[in-house]
C-alpha positions in Angstrom: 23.6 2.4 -11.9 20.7 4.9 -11.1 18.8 5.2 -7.8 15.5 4.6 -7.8 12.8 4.6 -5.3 9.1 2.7 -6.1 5.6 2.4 -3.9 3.3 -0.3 -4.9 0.0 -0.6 -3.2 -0.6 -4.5 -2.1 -4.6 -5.7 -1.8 -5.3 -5.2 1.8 -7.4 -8.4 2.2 -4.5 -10.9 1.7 -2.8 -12.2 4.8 0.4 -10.9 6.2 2.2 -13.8 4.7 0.8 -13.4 1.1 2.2 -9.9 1.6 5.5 -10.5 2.3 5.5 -12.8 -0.3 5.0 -10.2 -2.9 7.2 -7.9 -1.5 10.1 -10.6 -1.7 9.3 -11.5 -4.9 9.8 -8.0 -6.4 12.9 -8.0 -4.3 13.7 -11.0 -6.2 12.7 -9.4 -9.4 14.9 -6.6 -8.8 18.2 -8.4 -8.3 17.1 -11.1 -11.2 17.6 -7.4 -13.7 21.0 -7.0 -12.0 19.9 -4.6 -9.9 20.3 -3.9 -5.8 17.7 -3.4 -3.2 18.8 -0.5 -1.0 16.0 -0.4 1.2 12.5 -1.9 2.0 10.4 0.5 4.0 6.6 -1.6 4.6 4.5 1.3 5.7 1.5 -1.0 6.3 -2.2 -0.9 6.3 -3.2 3.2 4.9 -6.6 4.8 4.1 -6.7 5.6 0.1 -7.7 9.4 -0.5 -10.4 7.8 -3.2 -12.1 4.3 -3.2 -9.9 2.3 -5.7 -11.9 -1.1 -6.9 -14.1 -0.5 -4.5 -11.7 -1.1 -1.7 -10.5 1.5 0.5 -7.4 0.3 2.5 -4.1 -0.7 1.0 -1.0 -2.4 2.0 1.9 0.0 1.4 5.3 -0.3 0.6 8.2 1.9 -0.4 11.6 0.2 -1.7 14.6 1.9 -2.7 16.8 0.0 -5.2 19.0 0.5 -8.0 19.8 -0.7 -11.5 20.2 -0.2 -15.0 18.0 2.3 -17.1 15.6 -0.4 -18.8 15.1 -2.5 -15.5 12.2 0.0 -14.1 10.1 -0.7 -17.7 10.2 -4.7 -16.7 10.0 -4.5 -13.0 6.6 -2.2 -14.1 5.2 -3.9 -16.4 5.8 -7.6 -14.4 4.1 -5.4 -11.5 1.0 -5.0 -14.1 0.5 -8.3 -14.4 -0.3 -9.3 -11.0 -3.8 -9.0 -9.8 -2.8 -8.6 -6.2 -0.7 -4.8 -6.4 -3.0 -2.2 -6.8 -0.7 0.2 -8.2 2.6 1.2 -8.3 4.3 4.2 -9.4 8.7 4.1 -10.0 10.6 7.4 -9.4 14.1 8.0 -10.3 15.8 9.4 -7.3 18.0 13.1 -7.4 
């Protein structure tokens, strides 16, 4: 199992429990790819550096998981799909 760590950027204008939706869905997704959720860090409401869809506030939020080597490529692209994460970005950790 390798460590990973992921932000994803949720739409700012959704309410707080739309949010935490999300955020236990991925959770969700992780450990549906046999994976384990080491940490969920919600930074909340930041300032983007550029206007990003013409919005520029985010809802942030840093999770620390791991799992096999093909489970990032699925937990990304099922992140894709949804209209409400901005953007994401997966990093593998060490």
């Amino acid at each position: 199992m390798t460590k990973y760590q992921m932000l994803y950027i949720i739409d700012n204008e959704l309410d707080q429990e739309a949010k935490d939706a999300i955020v236990e869905k991925i959770s969700a997704t992780i450990q549906e790819l046999e994976g384990e959720v080491v940490s969920v860090d919600k930074w909340g409401t930041r300032k983007y550096a550029y206007p990003i869809d013409y919005k520029t506030e985010g809802y942030y939020v840093l999770t620390t998981f791991t799992a096999s080597t093909a489970a990032p490529a699925e937990i990304d692209r099922r992140m894709r799909i949804d209209d409400k994460i901005i953007r994401q970005l997966i990093t593998k950790e060490g």
